[in-house]
PDB file of the backbone (N, CA, C, O) and the ligand in Angstrom, with CONECT records:
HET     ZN  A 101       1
ATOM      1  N   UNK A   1      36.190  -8.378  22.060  1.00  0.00           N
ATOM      2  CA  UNK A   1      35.380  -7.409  21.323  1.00  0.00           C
ATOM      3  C   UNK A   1      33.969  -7.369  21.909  1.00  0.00           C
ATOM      4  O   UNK A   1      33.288  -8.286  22.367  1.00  0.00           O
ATOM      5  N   UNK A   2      33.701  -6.018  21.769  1.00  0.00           N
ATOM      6  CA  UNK A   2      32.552  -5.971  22.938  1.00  0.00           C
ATOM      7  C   UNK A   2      31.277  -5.288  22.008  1.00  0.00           C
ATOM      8  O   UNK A   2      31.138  -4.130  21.615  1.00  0.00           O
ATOM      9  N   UNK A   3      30.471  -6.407  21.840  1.00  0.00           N
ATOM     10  CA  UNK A   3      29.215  -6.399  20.991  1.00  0.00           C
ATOM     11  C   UNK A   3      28.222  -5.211  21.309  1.00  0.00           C
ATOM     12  O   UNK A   3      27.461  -5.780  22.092  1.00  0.00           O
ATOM     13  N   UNK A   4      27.703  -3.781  21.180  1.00  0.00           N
ATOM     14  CA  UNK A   4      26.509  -3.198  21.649  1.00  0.00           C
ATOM     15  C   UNK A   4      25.697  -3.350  20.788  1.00  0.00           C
ATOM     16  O   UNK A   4      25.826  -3.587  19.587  1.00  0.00           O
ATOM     17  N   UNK A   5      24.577  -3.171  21.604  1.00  0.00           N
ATOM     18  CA  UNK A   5      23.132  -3.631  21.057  1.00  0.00           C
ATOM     19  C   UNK A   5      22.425  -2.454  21.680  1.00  0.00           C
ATOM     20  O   UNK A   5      22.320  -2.106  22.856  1.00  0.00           O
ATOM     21  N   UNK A   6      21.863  -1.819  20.283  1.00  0.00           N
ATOM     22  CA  UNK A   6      21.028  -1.011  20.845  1.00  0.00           C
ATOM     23  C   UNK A   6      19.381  -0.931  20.498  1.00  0.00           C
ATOM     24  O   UNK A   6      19.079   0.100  19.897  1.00  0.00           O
ATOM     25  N   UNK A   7      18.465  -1.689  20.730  1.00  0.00           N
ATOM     26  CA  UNK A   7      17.357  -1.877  20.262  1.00  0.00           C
ATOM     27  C   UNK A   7      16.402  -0.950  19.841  1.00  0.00           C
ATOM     28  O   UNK A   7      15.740  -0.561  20.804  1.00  0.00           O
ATOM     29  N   UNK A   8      16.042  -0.401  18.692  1.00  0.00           N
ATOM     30  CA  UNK A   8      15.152   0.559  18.025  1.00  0.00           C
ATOM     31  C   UNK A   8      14.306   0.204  17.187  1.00  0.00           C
ATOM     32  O   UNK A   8      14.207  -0.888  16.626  1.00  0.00           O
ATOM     33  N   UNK A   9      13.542   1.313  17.061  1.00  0.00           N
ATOM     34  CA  UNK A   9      12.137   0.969  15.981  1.00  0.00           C
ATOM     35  C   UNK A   9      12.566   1.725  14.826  1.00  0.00           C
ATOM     36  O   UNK A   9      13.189   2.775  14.986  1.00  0.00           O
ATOM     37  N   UNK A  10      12.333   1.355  13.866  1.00  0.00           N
ATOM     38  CA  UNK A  10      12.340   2.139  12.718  1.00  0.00           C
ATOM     39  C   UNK A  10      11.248   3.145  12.714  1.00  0.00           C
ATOM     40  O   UNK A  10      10.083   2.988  13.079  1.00  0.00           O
ATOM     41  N   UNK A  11      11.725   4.024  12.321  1.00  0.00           N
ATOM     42  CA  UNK A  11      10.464   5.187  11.880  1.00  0.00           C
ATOM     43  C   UNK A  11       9.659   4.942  11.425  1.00  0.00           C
ATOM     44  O   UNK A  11       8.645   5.540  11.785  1.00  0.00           O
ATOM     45  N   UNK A  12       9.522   3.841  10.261  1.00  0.00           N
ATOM     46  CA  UNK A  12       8.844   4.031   9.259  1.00  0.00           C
ATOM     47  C   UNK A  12       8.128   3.163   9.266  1.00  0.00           C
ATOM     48  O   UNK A  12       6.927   3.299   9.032  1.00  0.00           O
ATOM     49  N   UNK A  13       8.756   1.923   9.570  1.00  0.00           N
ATOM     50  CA  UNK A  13       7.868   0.157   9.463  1.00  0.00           C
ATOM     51  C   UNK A  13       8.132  -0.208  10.770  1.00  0.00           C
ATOM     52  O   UNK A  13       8.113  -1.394  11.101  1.00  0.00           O
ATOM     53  N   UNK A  14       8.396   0.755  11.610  1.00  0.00           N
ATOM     54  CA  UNK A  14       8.257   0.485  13.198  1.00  0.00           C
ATOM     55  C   UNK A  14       8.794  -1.287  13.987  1.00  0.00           C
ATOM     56  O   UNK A  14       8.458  -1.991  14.939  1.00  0.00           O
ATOM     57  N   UNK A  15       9.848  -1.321  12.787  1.00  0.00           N
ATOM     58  CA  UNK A  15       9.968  -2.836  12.791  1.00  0.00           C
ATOM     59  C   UNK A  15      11.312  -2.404  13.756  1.00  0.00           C
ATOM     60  O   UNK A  15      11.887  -1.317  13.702  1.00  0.00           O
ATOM     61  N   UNK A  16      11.652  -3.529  14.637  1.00  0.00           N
ATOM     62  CA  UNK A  16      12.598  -3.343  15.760  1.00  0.00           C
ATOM     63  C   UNK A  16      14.065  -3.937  14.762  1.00  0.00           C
ATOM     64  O   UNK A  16      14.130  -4.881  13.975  1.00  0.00           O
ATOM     65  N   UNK A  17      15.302  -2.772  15.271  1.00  0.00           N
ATOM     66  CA  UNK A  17      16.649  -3.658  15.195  1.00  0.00           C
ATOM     67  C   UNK A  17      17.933  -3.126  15.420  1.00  0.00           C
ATOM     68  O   UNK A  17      18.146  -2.022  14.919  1.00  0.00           O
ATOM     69  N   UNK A  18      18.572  -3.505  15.872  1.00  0.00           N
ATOM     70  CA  UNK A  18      19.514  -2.680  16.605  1.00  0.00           C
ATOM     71  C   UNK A  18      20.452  -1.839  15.645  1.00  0.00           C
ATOM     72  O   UNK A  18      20.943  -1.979  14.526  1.00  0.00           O
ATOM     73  N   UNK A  19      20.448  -0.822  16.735  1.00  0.00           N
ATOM     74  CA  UNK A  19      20.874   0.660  15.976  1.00  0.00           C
ATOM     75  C   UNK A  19      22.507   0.423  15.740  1.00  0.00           C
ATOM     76  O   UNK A  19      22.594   0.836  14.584  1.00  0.00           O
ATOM     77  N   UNK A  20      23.604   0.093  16.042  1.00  0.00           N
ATOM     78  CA  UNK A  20      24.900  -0.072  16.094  1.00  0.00           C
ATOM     79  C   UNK A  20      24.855  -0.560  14.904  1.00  0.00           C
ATOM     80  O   UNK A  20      25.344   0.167  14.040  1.00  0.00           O
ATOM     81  N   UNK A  21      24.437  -1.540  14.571  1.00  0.00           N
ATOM     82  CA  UNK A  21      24.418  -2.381  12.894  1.00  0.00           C
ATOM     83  C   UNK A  21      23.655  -1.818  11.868  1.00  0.00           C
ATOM     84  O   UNK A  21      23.763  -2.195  10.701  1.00  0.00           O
ATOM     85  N   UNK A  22      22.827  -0.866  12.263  1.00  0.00           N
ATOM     86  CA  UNK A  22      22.186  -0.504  10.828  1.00  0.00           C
ATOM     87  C   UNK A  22      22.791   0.854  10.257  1.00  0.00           C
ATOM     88  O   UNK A  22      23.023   1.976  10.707  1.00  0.00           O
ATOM     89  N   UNK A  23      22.919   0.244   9.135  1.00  0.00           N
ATOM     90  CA  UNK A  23      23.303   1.084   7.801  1.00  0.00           C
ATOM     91  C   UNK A  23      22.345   1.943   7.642  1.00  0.00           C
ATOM     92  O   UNK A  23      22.816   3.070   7.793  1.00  0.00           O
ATOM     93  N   UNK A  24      21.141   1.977   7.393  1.00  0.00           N
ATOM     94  CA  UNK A  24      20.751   2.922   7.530  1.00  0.00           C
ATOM     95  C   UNK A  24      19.865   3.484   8.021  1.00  0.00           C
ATOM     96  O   UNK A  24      18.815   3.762   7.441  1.00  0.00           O
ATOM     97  N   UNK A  25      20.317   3.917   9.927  1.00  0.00           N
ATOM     98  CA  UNK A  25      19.559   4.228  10.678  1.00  0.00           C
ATOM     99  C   UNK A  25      19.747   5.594  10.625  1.00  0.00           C
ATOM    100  O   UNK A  25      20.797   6.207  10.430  1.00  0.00           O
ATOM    101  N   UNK A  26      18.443   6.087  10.850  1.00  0.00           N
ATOM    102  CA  UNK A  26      17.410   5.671  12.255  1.00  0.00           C
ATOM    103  C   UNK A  26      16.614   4.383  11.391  1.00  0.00           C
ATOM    104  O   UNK A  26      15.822   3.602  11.919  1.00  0.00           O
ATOM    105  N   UNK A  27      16.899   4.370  10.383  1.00  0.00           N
ATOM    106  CA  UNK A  27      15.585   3.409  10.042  1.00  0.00           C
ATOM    107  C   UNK A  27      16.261   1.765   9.496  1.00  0.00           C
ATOM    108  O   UNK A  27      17.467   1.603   9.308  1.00  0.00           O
ATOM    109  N   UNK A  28      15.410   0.858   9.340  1.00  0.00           N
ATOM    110  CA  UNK A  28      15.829  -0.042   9.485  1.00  0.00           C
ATOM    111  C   UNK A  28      16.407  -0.546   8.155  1.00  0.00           C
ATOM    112  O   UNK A  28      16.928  -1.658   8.248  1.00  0.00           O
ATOM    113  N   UNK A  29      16.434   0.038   6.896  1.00  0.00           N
ATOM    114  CA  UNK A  29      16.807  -0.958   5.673  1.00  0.00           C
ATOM    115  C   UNK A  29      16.830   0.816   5.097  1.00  0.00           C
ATOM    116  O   UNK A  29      16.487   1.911   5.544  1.00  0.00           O
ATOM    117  N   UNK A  30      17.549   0.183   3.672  1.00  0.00           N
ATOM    118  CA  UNK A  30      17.545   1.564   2.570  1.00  0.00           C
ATOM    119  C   UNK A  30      16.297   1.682   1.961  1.00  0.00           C
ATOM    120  O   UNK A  30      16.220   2.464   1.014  1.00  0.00           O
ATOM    121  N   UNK A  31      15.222   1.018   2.335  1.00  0.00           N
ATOM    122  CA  UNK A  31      14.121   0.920   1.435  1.00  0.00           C
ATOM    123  C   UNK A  31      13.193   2.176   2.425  1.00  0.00           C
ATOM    124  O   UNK A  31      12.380   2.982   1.973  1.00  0.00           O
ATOM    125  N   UNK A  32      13.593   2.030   3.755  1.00  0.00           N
ATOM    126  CA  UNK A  32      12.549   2.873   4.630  1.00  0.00           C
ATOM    127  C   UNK A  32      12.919   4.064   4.846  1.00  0.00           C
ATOM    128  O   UNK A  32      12.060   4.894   5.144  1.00  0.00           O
ATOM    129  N   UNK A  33      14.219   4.419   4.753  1.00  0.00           N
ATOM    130  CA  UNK A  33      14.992   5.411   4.506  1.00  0.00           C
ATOM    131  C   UNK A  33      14.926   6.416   2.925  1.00  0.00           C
ATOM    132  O   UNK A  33      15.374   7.562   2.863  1.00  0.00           O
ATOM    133  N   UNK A  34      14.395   5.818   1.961  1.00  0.00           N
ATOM    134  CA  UNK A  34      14.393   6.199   0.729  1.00  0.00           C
ATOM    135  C   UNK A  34      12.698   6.769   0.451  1.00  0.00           C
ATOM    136  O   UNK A  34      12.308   7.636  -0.331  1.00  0.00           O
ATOM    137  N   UNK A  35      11.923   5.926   1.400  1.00  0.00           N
ATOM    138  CA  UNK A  35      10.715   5.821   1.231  1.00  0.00           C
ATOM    139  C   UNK A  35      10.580   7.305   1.819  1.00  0.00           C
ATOM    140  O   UNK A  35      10.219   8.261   1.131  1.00  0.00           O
ATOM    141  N   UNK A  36      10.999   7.400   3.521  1.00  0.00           N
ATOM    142  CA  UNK A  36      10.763   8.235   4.333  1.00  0.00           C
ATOM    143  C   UNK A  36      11.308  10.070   3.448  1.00  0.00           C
ATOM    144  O   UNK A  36      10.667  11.109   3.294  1.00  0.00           O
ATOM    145  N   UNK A  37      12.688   9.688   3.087  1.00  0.00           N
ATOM    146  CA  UNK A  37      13.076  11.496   2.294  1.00  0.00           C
ATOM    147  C   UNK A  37      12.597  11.461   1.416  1.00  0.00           C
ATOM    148  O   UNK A  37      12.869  12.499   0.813  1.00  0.00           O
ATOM    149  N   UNK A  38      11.601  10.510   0.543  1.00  0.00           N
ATOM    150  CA  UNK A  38      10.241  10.851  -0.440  1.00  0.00           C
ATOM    151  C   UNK A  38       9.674  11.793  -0.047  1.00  0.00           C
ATOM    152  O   UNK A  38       9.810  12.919  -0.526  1.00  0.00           O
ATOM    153  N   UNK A  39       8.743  11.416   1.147  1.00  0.00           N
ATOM    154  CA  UNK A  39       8.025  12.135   1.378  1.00  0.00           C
ATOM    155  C   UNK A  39       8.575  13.632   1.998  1.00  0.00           C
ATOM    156  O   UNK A  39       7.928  14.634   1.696  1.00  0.00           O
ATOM    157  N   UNK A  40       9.827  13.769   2.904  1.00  0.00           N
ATOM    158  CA  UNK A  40      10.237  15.013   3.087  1.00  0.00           C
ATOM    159  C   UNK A  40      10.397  15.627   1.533  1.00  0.00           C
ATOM    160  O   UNK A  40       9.811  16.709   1.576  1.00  0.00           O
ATOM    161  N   UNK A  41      10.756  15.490   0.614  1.00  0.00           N
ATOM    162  CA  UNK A  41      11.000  15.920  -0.821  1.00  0.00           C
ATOM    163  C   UNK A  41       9.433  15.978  -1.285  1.00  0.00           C
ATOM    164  O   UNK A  41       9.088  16.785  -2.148  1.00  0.00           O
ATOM    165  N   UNK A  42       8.918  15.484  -0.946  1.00  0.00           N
ATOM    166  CA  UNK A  42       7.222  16.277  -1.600  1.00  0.00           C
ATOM    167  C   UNK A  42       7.261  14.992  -2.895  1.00  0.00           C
ATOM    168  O   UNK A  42       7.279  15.070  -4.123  1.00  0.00           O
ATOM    169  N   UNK A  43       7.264  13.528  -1.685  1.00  0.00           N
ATOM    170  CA  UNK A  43       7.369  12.696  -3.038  1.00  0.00           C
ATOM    171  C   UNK A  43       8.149  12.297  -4.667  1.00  0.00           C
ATOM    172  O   UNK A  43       7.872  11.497  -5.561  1.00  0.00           O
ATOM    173  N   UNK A  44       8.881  12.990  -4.527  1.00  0.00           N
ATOM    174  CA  UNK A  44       9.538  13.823  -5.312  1.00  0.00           C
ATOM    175  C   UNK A  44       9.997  12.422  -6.200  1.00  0.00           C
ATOM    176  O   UNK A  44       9.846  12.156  -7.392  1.00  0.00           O
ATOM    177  N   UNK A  45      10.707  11.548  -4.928  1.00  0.00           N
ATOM    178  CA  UNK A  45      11.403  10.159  -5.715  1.00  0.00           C
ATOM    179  C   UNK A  45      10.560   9.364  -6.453  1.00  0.00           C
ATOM    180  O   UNK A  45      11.236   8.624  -7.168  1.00  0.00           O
ATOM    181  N   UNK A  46       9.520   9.211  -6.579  1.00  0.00           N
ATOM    182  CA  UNK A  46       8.420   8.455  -7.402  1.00  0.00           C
ATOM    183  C   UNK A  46       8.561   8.772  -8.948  1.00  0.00           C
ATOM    184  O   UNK A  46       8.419   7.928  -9.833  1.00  0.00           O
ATOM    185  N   UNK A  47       8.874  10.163  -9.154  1.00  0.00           N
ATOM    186  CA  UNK A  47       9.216  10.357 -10.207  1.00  0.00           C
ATOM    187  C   UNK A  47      10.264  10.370 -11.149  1.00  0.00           C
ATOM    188  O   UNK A  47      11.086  11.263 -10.944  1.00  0.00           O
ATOM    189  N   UNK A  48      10.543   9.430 -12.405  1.00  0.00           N
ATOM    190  CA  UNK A  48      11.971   9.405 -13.381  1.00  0.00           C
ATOM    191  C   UNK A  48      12.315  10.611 -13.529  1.00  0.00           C
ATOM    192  O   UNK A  48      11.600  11.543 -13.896  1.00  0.00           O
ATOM    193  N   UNK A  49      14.066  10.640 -13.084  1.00  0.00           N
ATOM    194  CA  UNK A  49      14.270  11.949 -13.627  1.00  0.00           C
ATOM    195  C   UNK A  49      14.523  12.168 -15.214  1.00  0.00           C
ATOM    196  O   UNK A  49      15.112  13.177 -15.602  1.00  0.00           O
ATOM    197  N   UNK A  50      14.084  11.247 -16.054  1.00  0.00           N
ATOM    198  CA  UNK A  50      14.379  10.982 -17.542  1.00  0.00           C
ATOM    199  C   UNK A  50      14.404  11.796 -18.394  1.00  0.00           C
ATOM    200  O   UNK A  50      15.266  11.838 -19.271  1.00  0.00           O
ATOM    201  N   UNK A  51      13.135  12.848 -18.235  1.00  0.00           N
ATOM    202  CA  UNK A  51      12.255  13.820 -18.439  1.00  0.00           C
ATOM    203  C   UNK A  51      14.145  14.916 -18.743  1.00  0.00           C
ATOM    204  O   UNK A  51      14.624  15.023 -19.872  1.00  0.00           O
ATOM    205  N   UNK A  52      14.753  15.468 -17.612  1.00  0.00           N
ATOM    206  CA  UNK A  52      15.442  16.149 -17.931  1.00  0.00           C
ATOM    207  C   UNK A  52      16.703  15.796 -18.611  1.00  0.00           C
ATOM    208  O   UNK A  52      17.504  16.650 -18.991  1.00  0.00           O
ATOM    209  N   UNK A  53      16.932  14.031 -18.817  1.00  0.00           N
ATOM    210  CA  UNK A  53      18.225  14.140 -19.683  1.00  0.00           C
ATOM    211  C   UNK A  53      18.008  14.132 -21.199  1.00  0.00           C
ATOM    212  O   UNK A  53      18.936  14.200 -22.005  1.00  0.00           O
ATOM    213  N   UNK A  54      16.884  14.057 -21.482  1.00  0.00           N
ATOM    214  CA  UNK A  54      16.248  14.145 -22.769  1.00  0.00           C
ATOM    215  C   UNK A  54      16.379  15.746 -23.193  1.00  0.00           C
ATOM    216  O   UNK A  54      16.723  16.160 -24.299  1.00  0.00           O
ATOM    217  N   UNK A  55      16.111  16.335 -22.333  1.00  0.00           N
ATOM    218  CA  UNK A  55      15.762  17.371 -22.538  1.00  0.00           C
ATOM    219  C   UNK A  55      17.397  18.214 -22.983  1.00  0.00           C
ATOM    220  O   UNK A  55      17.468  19.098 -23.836  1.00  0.00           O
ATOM    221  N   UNK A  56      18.561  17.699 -22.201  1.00  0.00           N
ATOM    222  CA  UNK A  56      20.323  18.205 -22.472  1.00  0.00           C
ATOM    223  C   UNK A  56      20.642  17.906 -23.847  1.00  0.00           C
ATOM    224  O   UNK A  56      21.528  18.483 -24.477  1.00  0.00           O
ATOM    225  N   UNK A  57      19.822  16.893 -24.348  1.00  0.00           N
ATOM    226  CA  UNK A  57      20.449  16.291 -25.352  1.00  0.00           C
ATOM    227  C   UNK A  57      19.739  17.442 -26.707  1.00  0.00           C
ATOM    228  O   UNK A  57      19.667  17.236 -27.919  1.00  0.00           O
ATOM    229  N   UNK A  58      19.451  18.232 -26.175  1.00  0.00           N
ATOM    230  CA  UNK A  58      18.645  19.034 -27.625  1.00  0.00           C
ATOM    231  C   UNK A  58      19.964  20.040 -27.468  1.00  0.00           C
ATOM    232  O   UNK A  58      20.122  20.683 -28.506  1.00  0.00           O
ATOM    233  N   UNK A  59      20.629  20.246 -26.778  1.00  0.00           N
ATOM    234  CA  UNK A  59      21.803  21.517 -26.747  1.00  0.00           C
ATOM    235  C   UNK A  59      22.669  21.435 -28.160  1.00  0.00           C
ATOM    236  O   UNK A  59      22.904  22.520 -28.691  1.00  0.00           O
ATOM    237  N   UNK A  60      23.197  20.158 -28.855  1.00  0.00           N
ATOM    238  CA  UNK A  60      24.144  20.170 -29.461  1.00  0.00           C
ATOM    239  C   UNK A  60      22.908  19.927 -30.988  1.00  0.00           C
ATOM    240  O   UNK A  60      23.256  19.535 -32.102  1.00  0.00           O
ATOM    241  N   UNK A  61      21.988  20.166 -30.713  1.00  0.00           N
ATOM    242  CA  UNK A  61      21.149  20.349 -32.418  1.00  0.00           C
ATOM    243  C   UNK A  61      21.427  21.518 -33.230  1.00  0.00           C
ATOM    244  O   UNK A  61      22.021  22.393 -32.600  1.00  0.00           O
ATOM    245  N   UNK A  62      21.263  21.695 -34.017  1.00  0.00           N
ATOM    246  CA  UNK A  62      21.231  22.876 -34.684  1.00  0.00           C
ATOM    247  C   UNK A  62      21.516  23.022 -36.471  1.00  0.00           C
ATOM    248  O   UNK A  62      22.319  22.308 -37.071  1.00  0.00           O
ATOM    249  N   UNK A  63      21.005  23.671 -36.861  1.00  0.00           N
ATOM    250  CA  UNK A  63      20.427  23.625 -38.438  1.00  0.00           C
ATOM    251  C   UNK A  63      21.706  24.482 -39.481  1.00  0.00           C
ATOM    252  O   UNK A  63      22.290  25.526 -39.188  1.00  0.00           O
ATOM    253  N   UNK A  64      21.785  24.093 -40.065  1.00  0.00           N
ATOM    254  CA  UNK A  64      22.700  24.061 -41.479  1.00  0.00           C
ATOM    255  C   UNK A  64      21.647  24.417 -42.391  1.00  0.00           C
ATOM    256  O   UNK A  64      20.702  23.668 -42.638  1.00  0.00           O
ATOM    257  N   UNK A  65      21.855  25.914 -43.045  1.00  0.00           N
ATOM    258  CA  UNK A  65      20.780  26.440 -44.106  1.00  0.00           C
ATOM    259  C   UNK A  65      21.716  26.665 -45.396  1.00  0.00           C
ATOM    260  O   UNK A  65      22.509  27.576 -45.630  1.00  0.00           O
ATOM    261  N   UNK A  66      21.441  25.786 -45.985  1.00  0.00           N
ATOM    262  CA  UNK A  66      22.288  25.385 -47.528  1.00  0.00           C
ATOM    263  C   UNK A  66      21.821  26.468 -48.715  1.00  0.00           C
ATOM    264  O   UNK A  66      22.491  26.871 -49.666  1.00  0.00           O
ATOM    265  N   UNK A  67      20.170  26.871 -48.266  1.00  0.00           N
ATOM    266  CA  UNK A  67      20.379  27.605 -49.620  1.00  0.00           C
ATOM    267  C   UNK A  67      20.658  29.232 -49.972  1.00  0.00           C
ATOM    268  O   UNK A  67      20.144  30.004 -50.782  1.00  0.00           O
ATOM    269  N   UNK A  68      21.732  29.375 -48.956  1.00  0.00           N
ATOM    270  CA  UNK A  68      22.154  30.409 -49.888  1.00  0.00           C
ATOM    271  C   UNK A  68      23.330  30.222 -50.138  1.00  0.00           C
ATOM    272  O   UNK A  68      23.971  31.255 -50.328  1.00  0.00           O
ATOM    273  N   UNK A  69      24.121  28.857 -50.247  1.00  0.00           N
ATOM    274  CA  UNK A  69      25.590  28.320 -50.892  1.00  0.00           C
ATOM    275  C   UNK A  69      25.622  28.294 -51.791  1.00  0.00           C
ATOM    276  O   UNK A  69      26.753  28.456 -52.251  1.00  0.00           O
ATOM    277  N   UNK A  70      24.780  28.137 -52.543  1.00  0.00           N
ATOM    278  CA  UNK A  70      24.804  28.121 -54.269  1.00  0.00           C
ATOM    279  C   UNK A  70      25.207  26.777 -54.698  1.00  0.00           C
ATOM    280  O   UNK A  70      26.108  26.688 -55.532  1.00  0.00           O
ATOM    281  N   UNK A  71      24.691  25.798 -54.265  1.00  0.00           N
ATOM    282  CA  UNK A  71      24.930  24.454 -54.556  1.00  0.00           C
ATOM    283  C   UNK A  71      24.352  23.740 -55.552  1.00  0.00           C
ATOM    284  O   UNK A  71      24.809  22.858 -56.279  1.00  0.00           O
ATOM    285  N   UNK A  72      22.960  24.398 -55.462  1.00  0.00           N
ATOM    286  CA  UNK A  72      22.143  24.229 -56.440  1.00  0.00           C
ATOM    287  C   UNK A  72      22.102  23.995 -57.654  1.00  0.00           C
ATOM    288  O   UNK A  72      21.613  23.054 -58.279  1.00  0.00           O
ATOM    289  N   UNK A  73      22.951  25.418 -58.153  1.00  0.00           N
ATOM    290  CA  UNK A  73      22.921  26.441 -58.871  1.00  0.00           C
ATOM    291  C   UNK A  73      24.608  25.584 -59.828  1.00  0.00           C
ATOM    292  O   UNK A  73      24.766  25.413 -61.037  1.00  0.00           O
ATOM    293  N   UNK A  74      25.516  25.253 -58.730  1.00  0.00           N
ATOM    294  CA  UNK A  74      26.366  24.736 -59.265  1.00  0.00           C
ATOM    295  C   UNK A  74      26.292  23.284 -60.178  1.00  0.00           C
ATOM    296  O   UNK A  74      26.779  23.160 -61.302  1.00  0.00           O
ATOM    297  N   UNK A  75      25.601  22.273 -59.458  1.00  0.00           N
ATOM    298  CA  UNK A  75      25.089  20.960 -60.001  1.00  0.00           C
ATOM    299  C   UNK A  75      24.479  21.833 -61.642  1.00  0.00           C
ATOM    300  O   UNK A  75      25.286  22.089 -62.535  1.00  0.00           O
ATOM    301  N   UNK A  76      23.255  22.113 -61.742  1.00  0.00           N
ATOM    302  CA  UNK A  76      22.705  22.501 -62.569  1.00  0.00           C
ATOM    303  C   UNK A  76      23.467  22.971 -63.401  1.00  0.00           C
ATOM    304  O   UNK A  76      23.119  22.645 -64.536  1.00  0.00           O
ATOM    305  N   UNK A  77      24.778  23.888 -63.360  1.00  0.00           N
ATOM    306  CA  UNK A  77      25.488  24.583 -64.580  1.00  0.00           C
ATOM    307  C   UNK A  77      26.266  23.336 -65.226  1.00  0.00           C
ATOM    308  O   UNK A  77      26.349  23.342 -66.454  1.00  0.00           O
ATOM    309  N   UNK A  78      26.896  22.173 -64.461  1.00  0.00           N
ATOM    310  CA  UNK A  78      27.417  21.146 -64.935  1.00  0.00           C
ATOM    311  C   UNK A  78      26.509  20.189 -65.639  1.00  0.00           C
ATOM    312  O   UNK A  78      27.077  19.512 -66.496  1.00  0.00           O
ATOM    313  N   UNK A  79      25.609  20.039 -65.525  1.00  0.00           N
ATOM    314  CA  UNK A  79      24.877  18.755 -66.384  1.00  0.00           C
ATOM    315  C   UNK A  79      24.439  19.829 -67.896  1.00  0.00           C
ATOM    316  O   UNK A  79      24.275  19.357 -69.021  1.00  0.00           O
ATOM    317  N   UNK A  80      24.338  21.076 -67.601  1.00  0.00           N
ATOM    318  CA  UNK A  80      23.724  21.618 -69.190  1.00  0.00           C
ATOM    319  C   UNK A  80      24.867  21.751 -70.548  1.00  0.00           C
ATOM    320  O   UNK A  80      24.472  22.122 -71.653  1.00  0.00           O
TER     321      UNK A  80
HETATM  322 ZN    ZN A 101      11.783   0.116   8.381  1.00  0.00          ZN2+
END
């Protein structure tokens, strides 16, 4: 089995390591890789996306208006 070695810099932390073994090249770790499509995304990853699952969860709300059932009206005729 025939080992290649291909020696590179990372983009990002310019730190050297061979390209055949890295997961995630061009760059050297998932951290410089995650860091780097931040910034193509306009930073974007810095921010929780939390904000919008909060926001799905308002779909299934919705209001029950009792008084024109006459519920009221019913209690009240029984106790007099
Ligand atoms: Zn790096």
């Amino acid at each position: 089995m025939i080992k290649r070695k291909l020696e590179v810099k990372c983009p990002h932390c310019k730190k050297k390591f061979n390209y055949y073994e890295g997961e995630f090249r061009p760059f050297c770790s998932e951290r410089c890789k995650m860091i780097d499509m931040g910034h193509w995304l306009n930073e974007g990853y810095t921010v929780p996306v939390k904000g919008n699952l909060d926001a799905e969860l308002d779909f299934d709300e919705f209001e029950i208006d009792e008084s024109d059932q006459g519920f009221g009206n019913f209690y009240d005729d029984k106790e007099q």
